[in-house]
C-alpha positions as CSV (number, residue, x, y, z in Angstrom):
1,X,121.7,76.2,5.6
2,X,122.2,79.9,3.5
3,X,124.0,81.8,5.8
4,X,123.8,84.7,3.8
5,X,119.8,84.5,4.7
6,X,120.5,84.8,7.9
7,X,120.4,87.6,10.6
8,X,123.4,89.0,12.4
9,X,122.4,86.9,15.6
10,X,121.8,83.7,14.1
11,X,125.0,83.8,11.6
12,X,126.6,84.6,15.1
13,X,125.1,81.5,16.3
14,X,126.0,79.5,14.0
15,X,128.8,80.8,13.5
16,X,129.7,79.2,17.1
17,X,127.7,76.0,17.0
18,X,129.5,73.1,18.6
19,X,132.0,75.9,20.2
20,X,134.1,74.2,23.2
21,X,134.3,76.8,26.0
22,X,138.6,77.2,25.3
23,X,136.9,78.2,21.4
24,X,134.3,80.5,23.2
25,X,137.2,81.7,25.4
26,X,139.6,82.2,22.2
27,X,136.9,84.4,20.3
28,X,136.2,86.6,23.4
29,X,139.6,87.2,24.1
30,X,140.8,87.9,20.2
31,X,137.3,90.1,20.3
32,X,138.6,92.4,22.7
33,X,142.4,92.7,21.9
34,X,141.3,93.2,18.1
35,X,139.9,96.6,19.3
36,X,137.7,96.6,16.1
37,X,134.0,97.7,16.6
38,X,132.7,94.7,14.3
39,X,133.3,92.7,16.7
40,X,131.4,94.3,19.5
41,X,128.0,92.3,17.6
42,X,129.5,89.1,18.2
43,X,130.3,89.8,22.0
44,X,126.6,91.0,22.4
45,X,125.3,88.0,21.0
46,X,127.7,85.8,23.7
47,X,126.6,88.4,26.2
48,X,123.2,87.7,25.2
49,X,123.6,83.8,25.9
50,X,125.0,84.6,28.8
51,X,122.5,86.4,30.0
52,X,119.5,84.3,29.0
53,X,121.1,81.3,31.2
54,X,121.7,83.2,34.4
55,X,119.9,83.5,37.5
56,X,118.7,86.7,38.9
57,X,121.9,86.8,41.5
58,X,124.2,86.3,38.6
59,X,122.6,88.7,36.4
60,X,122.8,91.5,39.3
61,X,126.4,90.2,39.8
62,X,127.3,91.5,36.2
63,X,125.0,94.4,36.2
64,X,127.2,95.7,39.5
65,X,130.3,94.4,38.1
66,X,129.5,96.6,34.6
67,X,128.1,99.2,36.8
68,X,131.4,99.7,38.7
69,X,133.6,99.7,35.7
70,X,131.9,102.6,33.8
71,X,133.9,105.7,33.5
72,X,132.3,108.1,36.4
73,X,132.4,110.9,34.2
74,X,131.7,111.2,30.2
């Protein structure tokens, strides 16, 4: 596979093919401590898995859970 053909997604993807959940856990983790905004892609593509697999109650658990945890003024 040419990884350099690839969109940002699917080199994400691929990227974490055959991931256990402790490697998912490791790269979400070292995502956010990083503090660097080039990672924020990756976590969206996670989030985006994540997403795509959850029930409606789940998803509306996250929504609130994000919803709650906004800053109430900009």
């Amino acid at each position: 596979m040419n990884i350099a053909a690839l969109n940002l997604r699917q080199a994400i993807m691929y990227k974490m093919q055959g991931s256990s959940a402790n490697d998912v856990q490791e790269t979400i983790t070292d995502a956010i401590a990083s503090g660097q905004e080039k990672t924020l892609p990756g976590l969206g593509v996670l989030f985006e898995v994540l997403w795509q697999n959850s029930d409606q109650a789940t998803r509306q658990s996250m929504v609130q859970t994000i919803a709650d945890h906004l800053p109430k003024q900009a």
